[in-house]
Structure formats: structure tokens, C-alpha cells
N, C-alpha and C positions, 0 to 999 in steps of 0.2 A: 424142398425146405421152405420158399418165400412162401406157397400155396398155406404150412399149416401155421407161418409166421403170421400171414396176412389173417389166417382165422382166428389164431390166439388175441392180435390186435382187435380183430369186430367185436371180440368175446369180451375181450377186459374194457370197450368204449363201450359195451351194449350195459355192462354190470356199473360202471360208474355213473354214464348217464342217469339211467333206473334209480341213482341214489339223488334226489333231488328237495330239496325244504321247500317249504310254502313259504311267500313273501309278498309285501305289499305289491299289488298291482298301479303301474301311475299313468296305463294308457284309458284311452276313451271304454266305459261300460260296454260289457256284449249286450247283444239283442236280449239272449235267451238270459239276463240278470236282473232284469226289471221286468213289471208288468204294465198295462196303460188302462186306465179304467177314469172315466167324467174328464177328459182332457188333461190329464198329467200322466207323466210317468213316476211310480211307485216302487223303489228298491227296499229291500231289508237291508241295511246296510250292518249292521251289527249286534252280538246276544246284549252286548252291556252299554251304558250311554255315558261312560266318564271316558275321559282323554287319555287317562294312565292308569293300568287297570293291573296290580299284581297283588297275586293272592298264592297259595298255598296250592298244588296241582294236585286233588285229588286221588289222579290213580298213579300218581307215582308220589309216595311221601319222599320227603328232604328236597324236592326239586319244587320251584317256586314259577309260576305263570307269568310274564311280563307282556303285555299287551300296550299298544300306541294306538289309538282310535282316532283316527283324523276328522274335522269340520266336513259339512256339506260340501266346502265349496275348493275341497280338494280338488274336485270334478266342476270341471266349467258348465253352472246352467242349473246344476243341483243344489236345494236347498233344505234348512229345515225348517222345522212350523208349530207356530205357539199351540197348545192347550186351548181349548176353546174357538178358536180361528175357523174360519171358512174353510179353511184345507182341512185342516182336523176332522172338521163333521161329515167329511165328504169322505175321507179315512176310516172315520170310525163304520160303512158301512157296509169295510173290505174285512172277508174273513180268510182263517188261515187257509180254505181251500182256496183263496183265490190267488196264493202265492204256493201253490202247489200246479205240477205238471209231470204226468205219468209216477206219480207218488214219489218226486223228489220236488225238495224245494229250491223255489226260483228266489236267490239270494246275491247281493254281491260284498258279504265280508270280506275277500281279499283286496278287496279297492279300496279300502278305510280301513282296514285292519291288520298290523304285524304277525299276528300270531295266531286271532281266531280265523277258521278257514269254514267250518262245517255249524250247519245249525244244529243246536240241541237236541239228543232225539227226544225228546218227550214232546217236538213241535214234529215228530214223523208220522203219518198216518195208522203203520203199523206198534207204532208205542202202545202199549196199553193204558197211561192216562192220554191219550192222545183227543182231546175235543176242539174242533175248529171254528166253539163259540167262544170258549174259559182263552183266549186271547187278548186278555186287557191286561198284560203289564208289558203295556207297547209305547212309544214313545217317539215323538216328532223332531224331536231335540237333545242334545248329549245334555247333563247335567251336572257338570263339574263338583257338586258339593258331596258326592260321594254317597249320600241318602237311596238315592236308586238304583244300582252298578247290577241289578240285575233285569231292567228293563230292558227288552228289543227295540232296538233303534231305526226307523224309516226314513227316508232321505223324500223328494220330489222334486220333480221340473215338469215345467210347463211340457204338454209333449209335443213333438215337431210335425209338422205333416210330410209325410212321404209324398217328395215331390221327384217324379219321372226320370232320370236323365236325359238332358239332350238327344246323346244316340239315341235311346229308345225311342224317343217321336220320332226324331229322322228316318229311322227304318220303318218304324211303323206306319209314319206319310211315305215312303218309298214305296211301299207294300201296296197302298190303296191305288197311288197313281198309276202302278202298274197291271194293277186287277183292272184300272179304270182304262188305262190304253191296249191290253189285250180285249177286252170287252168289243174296243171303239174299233179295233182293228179286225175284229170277227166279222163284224156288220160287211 
């Protein structure tokens, strides 16, 4: 009797877990959410560039989209960037393929975004308008006045150098010194 209690219980935690919403993320970006291209790192952070974003859902009529799109600087180090700017032009020389990896997009909408999770597919490769030149209603900056709410939103930081950890020199100088005294110890 405990034996098919205990599996009805795995059963009924495996079925509720499984049920789970998408929600803002408020820890540090993954690796694989950004890209790094002329010394910065490069997010999609979002499909739309205003702060509060609700509109009518599409594929379900009577239900309505509410969407909360956070600043850059939700995220420590991330920022956004004027129109015309040095960062801009050095943006504008990124195509959609370069925010593509094994034909999904490398995006981090759940890290600024309540509600959007997935990018549009008409920016997926297999889309049929799918071009990853026709990429210009992109944008460095959220624009509160409501005018652009269907530009894609970019985020940037400066990028960091991958620097070593401690241990790994320590073993690494362990390693040589002791190639170097087995060596010295052979003679």
C-alpha cells in the first residue's frame, strides 16, 4: 500500500510541477542569452520598447496582453544606447544571423519582460518572411511615448574578460613543477 501511495504522490508532484508560468527573471544573464561581438556584450532583450505594453491577445479574443518591460539597468552593467551613437553603429553591423545559434534565437526577454518569453517567429529562420537583412525596426532604447511598441529592443555592456580562477593557475603551476621535478629526478 505505501509502495503505490508513494507513486500516486511522484505522480501527482511530477503533473503539478510540469504546470509552471513564465516570469520575470532577476538573477545575473546566462551565457548562452547574449552574444559578444567589437568588445561589448549584445542581448535582445525585448519584441516591444515601451514600459507597459497591453494590447488585445491576438489568438485568444476577449483576453488582453499585459506586459512590464524593465530599464537596462535592471541588470547590473547593462545599458541602453542613443540612435546615432558609437554603440549604435557598431550595432547596426549585427545581423539577425548573428543572434541565431543552431536556428534558435539567443534572446533574454525573460530578464526585462513579465510576459514576453519567446521571440516572434517571423524573426525564426524557418519562417517564410524570415530575412536576416529586413532587421531594422530594432532599437537601443525603450521609448515610452508609445509611437514604436513594435520595435525589438537591445540592451549592451561593456564585455568582461574571462579571467582564470585562482585554482586553475594553482594546479596548472602544480602540473609544470611537477613535469619539471619528475624530469629533474630522471637524470
Amino acid at each position: 500500500m505505501i509502495k503505490y501511495t508513494n507513486k500516486l504522490l511522484i505522480a501527482l508532484f511530477c503533473l503539478v510541477s510540469s504546470s509552471t508560468f513564465a516570469s520575470l527573471i532577476t538573477t545575473e544573464l546566462a551565457e548562452d542569452s547574449y552574444i559578444s561581438y567589437g568588445g561589448y556584450d549584445w542581448t535582445w532583450a525585448s519584441s516591444v520598447n515601451v514600459t507597459n505594453y497591453t494590447k488585445n491577445d491576438f489568438f485568444n479574443p476577449g483576453t488582453t496582453i499585459d506586459n512590464t518591460f524593465e530599464d537596462a539597468s535592471f541588470h547590473a552593467g547593462w545599458m541602453s544606447f542613443a540612435e546615432g551613437s558609437e554603440i549604435d553603429t557598431l550595432f547596426q553591423q549585427l545581423k539577425l544571423s548573428d543572434f541565431m545559434r543552431n536556428g534558435t534565437a539567443i534572446h533574454s526577454f525573460q530578464y526585462w519582460n513579465s510576459y514576453f518569453s519567446e521571440v516572434d517567429t517571423v524573426f525564426q529562420p524557418n519562417h517564410n518572411d524570415y530575412n536576416e537583412f529586413a532587421f531594422d525596426s530594432r532599437s537601443g532604447k525603450k521609448d515610452d511615448s508609445g509611437n514604436f511598441d513594435i520595435f525589438e529592443t537591445f540592451y549592451v555592456r561593456t564585455s568582461v574578460a574571462k579571467v582564470p580562477e585562482p585554482t586553475t593557475l594553482f594546479i596548472f603551476a602544480a602540473g609544470l613543477i611537477g613535469f619539471t621535478l619528475r624530469k629533474h629526478n630522471a637524470k
